[in-house]
Backbone atoms as SQL, in Angstrom:
CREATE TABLE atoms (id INTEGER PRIMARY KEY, chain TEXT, resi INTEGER, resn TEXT, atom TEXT, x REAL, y REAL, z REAL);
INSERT INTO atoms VALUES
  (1, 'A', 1, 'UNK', 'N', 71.233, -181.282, 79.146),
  (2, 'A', 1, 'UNK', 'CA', 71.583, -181.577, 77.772),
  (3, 'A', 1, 'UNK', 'C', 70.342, -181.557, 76.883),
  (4, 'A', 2, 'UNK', 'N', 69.229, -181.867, 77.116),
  (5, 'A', 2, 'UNK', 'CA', 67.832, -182.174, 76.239),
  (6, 'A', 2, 'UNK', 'C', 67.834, -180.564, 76.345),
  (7, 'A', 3, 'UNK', 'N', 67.639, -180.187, 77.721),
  (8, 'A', 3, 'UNK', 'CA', 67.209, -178.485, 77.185),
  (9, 'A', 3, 'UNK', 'C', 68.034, -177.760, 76.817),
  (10, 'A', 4, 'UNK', 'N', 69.699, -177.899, 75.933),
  (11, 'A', 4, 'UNK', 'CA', 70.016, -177.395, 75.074),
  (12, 'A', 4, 'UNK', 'C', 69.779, -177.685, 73.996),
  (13, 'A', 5, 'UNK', 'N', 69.734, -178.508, 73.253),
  (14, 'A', 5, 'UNK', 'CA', 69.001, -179.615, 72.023),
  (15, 'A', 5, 'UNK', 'C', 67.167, -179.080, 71.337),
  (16, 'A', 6, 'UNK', 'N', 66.279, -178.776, 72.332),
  (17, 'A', 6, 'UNK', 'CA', 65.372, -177.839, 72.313),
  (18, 'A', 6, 'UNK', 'C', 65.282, -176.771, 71.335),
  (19, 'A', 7, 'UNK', 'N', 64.381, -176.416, 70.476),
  (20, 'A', 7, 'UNK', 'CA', 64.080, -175.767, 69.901),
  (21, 'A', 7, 'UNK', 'C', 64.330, -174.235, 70.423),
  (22, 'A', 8, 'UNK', 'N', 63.877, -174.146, 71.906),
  (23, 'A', 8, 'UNK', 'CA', 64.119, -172.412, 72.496),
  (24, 'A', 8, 'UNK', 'C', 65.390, -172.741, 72.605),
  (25, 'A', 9, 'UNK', 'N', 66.293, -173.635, 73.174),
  (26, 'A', 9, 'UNK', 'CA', 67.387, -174.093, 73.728),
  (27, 'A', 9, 'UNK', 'C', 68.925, -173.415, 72.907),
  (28, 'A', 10, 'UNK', 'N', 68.050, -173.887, 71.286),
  (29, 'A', 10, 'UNK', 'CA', 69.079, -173.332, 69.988),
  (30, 'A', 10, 'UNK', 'C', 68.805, -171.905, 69.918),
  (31, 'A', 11, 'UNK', 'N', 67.679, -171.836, 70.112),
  (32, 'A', 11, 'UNK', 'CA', 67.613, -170.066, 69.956),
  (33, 'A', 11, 'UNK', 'C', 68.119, -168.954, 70.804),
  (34, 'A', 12, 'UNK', 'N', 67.766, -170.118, 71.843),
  (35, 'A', 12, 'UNK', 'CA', 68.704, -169.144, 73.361),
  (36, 'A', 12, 'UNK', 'C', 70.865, -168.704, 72.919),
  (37, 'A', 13, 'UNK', 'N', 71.116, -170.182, 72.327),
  (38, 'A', 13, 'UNK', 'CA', 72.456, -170.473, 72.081),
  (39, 'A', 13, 'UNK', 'C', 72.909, -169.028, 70.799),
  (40, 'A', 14, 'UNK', 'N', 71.799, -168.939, 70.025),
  (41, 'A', 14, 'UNK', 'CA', 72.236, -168.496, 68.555),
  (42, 'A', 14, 'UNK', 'C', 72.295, -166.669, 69.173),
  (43, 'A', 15, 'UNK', 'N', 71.342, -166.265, 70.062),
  (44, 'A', 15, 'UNK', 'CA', 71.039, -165.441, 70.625),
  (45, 'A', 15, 'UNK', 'C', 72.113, -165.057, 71.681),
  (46, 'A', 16, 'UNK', 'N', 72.398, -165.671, 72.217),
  (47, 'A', 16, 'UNK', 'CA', 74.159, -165.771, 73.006),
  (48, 'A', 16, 'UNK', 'C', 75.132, -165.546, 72.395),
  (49, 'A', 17, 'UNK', 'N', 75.199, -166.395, 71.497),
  (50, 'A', 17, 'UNK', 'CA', 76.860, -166.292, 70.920),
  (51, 'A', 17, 'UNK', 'C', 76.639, -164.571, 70.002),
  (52, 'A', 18, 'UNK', 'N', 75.589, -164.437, 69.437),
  (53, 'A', 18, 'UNK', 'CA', 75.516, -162.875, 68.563),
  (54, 'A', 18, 'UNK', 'C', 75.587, -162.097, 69.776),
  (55, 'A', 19, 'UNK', 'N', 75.167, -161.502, 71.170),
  (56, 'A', 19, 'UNK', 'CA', 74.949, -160.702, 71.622),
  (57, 'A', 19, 'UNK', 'C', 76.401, -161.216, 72.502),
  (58, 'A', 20, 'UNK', 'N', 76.040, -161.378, 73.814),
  (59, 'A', 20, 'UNK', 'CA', 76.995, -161.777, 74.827),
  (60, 'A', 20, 'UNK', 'C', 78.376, -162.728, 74.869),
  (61, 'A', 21, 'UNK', 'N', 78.586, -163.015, 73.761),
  (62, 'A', 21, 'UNK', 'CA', 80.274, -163.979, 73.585),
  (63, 'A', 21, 'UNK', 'C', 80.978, -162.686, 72.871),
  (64, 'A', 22, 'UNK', 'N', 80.241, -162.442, 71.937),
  (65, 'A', 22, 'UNK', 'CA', 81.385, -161.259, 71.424),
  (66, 'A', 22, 'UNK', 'C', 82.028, -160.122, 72.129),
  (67, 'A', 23, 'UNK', 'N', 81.386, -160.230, 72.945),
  (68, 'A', 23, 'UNK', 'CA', 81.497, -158.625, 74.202),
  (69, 'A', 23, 'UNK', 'C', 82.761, -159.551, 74.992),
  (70, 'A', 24, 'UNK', 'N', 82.626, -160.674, 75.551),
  (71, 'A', 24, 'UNK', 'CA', 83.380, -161.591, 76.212),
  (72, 'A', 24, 'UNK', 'C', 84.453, -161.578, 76.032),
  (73, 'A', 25, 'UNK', 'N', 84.453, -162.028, 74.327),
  (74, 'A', 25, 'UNK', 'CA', 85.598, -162.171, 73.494),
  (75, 'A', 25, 'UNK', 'C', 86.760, -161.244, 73.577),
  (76, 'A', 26, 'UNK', 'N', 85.728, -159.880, 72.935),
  (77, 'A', 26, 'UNK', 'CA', 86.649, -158.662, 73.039),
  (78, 'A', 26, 'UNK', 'C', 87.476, -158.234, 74.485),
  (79, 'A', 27, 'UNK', 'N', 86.687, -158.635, 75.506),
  (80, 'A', 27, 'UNK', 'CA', 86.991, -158.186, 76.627),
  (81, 'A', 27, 'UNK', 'C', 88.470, -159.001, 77.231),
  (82, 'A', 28, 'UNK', 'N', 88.121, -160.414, 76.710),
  (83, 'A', 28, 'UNK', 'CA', 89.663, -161.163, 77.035),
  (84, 'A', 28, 'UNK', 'C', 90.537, -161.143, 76.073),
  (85, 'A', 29, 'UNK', 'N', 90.546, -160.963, 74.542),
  (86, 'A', 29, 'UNK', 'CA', 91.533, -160.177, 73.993),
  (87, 'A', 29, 'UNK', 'C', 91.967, -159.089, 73.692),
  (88, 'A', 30, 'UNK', 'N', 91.349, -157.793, 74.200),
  (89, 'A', 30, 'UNK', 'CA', 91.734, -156.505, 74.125),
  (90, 'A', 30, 'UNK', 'C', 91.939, -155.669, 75.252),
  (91, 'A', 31, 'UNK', 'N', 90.794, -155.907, 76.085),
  (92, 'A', 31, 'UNK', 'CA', 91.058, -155.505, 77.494),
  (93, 'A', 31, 'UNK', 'C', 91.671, -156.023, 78.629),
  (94, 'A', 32, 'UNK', 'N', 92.492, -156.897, 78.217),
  (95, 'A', 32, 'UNK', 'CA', 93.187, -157.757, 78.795),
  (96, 'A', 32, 'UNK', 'C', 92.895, -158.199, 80.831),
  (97, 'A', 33, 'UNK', 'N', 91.876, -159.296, 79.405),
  (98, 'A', 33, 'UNK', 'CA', 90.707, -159.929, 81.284),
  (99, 'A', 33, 'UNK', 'C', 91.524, -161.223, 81.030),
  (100, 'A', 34, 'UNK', 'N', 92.423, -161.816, 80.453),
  (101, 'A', 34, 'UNK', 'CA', 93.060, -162.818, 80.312),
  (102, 'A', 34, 'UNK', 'C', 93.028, -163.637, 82.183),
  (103, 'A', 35, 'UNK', 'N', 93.398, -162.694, 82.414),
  (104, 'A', 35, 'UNK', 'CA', 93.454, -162.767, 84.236),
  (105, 'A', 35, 'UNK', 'C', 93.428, -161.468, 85.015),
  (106, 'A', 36, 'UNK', 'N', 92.556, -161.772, 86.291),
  (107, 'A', 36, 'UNK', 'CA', 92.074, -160.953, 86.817),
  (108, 'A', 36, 'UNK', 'C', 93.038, -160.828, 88.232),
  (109, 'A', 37, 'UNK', 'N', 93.865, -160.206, 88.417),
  (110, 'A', 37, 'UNK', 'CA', 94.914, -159.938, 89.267),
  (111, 'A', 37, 'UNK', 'C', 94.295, -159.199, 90.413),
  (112, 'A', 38, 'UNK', 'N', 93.184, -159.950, 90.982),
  (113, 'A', 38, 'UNK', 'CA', 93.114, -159.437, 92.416),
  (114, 'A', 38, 'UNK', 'C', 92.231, -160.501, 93.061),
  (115, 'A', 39, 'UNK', 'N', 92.127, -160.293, 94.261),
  (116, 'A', 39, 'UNK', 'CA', 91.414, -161.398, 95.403),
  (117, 'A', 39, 'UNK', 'C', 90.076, -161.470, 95.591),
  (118, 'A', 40, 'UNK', 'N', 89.600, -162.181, 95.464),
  (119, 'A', 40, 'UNK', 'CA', 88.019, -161.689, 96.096),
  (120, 'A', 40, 'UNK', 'C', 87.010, -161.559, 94.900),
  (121, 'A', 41, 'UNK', 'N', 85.290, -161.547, 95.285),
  (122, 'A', 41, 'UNK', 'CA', 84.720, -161.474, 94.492),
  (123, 'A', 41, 'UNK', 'C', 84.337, -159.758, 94.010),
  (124, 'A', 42, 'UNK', 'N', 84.718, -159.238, 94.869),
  (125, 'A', 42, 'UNK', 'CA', 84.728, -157.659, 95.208),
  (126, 'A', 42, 'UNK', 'C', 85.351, -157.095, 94.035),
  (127, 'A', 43, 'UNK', 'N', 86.733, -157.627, 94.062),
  (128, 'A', 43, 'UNK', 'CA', 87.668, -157.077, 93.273),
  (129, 'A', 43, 'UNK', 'C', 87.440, -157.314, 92.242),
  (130, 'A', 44, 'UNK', 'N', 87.401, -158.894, 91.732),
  (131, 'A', 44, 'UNK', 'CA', 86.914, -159.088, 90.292),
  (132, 'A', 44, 'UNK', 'C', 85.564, -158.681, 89.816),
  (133, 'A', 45, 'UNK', 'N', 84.694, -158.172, 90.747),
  (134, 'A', 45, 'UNK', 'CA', 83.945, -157.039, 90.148),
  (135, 'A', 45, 'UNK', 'C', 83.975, -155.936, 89.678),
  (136, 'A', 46, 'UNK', 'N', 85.362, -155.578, 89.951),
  (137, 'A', 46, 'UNK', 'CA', 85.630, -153.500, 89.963),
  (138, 'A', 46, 'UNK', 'C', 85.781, -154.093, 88.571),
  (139, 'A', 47, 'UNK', 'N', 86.865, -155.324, 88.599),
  (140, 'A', 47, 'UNK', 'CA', 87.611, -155.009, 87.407),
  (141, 'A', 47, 'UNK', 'C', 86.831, -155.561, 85.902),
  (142, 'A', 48, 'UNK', 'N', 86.109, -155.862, 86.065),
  (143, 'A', 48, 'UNK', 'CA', 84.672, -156.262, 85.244),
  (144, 'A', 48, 'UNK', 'C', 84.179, -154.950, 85.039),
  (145, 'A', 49, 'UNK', 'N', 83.323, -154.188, 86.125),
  (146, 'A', 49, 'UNK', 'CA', 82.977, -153.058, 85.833),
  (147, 'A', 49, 'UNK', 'C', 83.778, -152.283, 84.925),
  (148, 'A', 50, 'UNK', 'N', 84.965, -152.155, 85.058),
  (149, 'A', 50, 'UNK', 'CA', 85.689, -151.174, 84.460),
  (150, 'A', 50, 'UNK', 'C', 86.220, -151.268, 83.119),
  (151, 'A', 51, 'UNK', 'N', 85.933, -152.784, 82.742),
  (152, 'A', 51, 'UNK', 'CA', 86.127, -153.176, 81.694),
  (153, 'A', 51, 'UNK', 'C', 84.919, -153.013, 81.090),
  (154, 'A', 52, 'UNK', 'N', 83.676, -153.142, 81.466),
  (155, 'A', 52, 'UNK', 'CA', 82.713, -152.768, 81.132),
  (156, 'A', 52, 'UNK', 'C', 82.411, -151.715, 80.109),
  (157, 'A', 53, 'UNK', 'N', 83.119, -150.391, 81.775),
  (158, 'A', 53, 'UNK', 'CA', 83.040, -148.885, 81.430),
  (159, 'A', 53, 'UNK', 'C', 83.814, -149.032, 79.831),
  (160, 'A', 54, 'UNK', 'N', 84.823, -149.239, 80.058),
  (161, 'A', 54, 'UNK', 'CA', 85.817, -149.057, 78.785),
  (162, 'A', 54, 'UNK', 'C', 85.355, -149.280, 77.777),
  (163, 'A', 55, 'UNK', 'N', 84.718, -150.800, 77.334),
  (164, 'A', 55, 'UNK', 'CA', 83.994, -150.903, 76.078),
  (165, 'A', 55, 'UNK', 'C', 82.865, -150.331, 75.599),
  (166, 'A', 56, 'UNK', 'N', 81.836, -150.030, 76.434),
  (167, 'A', 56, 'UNK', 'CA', 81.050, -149.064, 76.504),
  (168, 'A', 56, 'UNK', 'C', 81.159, -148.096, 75.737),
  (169, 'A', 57, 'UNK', 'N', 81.936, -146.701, 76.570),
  (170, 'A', 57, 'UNK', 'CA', 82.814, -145.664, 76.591),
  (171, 'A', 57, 'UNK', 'C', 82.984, -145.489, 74.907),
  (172, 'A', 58, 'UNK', 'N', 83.917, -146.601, 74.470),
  (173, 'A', 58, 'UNK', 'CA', 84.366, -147.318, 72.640),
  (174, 'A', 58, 'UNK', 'C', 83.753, -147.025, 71.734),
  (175, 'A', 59, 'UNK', 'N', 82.383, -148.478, 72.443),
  (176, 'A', 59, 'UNK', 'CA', 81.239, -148.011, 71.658),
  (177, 'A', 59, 'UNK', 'C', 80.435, -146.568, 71.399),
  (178, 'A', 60, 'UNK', 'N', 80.309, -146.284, 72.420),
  (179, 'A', 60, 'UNK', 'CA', 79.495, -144.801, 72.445),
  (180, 'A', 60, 'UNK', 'C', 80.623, -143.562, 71.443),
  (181, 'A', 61, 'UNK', 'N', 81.741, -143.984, 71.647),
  (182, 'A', 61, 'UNK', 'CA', 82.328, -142.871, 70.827),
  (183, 'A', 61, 'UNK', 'C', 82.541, -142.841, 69.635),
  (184, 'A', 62, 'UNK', 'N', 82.277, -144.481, 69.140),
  (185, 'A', 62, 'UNK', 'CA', 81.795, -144.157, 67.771),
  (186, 'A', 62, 'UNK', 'C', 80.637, -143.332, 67.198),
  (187, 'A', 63, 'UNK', 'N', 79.469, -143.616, 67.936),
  (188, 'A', 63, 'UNK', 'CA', 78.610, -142.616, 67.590),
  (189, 'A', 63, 'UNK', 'C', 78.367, -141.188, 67.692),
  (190, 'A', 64, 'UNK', 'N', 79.350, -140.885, 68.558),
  (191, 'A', 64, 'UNK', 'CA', 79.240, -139.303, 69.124),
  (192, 'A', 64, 'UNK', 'C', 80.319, -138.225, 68.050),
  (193, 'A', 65, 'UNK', 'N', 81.024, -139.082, 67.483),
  (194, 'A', 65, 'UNK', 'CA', 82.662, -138.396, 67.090),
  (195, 'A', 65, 'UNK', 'C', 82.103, -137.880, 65.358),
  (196, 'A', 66, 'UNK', 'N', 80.961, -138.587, 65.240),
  (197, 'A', 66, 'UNK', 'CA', 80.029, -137.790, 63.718),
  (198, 'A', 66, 'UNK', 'C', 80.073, -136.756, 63.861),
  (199, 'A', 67, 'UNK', 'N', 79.032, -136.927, 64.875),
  (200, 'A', 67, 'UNK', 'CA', 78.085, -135.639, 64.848),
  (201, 'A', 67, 'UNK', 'C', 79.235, -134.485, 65.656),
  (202, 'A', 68, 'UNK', 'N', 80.109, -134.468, 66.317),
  (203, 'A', 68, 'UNK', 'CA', 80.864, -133.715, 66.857),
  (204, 'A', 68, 'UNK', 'C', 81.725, -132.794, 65.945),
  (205, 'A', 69, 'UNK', 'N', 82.191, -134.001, 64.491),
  (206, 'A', 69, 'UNK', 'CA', 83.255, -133.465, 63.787),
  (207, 'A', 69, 'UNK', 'C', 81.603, -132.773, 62.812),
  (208, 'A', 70, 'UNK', 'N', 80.949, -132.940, 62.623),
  (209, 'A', 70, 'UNK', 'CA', 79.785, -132.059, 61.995),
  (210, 'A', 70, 'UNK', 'C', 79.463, -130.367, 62.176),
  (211, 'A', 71, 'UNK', 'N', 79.456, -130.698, 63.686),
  (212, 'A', 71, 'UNK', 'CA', 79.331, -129.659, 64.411),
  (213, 'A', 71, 'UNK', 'C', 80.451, -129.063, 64.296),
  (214, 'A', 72, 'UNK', 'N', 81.807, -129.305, 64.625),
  (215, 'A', 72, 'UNK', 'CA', 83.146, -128.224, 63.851),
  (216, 'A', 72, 'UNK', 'C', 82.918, -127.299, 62.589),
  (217, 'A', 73, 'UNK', 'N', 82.276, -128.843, 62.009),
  (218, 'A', 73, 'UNK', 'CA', 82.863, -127.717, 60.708),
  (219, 'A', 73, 'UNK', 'C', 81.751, -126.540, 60.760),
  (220, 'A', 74, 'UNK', 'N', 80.543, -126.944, 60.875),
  (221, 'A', 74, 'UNK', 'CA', 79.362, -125.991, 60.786),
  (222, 'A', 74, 'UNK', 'C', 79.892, -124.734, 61.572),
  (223, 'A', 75, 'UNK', 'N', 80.668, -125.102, 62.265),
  (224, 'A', 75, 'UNK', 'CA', 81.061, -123.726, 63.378),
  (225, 'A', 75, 'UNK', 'C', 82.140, -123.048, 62.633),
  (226, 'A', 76, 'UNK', 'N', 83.162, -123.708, 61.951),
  (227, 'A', 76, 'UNK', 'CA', 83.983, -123.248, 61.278),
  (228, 'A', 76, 'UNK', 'C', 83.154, -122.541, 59.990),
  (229, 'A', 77, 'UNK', 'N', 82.403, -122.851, 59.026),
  (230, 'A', 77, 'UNK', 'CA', 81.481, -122.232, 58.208),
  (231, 'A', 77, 'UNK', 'C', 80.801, -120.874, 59.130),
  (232, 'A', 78, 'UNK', 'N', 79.954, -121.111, 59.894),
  (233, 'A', 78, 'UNK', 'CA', 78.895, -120.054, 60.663),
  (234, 'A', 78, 'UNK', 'C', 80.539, -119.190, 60.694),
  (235, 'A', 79, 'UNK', 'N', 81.714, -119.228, 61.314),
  (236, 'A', 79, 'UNK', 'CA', 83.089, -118.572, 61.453),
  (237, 'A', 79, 'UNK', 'C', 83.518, -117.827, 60.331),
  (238, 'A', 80, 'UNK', 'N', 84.038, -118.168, 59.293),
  (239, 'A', 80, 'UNK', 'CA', 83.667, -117.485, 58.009),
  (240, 'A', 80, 'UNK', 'C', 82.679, -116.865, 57.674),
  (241, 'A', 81, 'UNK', 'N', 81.794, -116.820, 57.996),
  (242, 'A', 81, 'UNK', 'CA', 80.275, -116.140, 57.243),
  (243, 'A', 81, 'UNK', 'C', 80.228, -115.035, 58.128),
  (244, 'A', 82, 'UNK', 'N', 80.556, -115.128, 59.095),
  (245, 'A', 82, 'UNK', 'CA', 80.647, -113.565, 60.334),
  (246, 'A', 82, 'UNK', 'C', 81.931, -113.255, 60.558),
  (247, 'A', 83, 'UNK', 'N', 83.041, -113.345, 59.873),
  (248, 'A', 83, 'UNK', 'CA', 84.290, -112.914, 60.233),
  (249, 'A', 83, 'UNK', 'C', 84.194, -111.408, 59.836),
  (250, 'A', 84, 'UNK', 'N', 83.617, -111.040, 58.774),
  (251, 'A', 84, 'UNK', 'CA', 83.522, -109.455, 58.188),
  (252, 'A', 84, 'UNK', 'C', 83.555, -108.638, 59.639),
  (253, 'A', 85, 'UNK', 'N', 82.903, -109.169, 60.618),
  (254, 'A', 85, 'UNK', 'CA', 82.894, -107.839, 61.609),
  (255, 'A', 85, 'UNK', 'C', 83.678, -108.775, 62.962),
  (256, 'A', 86, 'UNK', 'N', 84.669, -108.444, 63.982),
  (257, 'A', 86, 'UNK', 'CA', 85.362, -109.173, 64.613),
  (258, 'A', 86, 'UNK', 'C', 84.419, -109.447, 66.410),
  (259, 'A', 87, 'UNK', 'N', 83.495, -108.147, 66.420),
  (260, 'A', 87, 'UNK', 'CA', 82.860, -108.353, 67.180),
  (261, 'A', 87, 'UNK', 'C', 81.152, -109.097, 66.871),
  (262, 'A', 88, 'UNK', 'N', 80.963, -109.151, 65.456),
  (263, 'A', 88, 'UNK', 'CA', 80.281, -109.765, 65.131),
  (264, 'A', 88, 'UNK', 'C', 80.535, -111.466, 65.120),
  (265, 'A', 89, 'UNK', 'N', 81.697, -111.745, 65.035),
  (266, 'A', 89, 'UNK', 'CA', 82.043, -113.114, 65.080),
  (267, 'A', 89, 'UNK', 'C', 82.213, -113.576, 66.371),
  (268, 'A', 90, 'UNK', 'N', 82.690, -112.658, 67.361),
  (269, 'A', 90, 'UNK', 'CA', 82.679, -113.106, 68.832),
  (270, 'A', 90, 'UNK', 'C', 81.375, -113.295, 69.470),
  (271, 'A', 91, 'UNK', 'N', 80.626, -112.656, 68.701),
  (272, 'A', 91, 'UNK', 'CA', 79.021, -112.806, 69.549),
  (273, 'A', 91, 'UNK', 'C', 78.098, -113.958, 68.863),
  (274, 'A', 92, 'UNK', 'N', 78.806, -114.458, 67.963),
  (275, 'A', 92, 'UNK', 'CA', 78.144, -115.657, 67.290),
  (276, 'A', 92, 'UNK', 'C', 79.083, -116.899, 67.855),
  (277, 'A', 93, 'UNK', 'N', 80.180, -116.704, 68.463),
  (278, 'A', 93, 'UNK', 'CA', 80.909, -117.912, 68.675),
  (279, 'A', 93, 'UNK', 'C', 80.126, -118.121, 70.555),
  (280, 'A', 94, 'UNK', 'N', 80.551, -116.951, 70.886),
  (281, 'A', 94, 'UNK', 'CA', 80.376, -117.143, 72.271),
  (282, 'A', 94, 'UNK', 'C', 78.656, -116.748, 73.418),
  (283, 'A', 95, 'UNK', 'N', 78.053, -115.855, 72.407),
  (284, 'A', 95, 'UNK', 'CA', 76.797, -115.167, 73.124),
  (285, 'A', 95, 'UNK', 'C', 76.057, -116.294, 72.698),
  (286, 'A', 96, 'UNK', 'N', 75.571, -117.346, 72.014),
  (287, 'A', 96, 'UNK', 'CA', 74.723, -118.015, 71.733),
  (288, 'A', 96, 'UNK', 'C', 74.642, -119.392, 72.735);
């Protein structure tokens, strides 16, 4: 109890609840860790892991789904700009 009360003690706490409760949080109301329906410490590891993977996975695809829909269109543009010749547009879609 004193070494939560502690000066590092609060910082450790303030530093917890921003990083590692929210991940928690999400994980028992969305990924439904409410309960872990298997035996063992084995098992409730997969299923941790995989809940893991999943939020992860979430996160990361927010950042990837920019630059992806970026890259469409630029391809769709570069697509138009070489359509004049049909084998000219196939060698810009596919030879590069």
């Amino acid at each position: 109890m004193e070494r939560q009360q502690s000066r590092r003690g609060k910082r450790m706490k303030r530093l917890r609840q921003r990083t590692v409760e929210p991940v928690l949080g999400s994980l028992v109301e969305y990924y439904g860790l409410r309960k872990v329906n298997v035996q063992g410490k084995a098992g409730a590891h997969k299923v941790m892991l995989m809940a893991a993977i999943a939020f992860n996975l979430k996160k990361y695809m927010k950042f990837t789904t920019k630059s992806t829909v970026s890259q469409a269109i630029a391809l769709k543009v570069e697509w138009s700009f070489s359509s004049q010749s049909t084998f000219w547009g196939f060698g810009v879609l596919f030879l590069n």
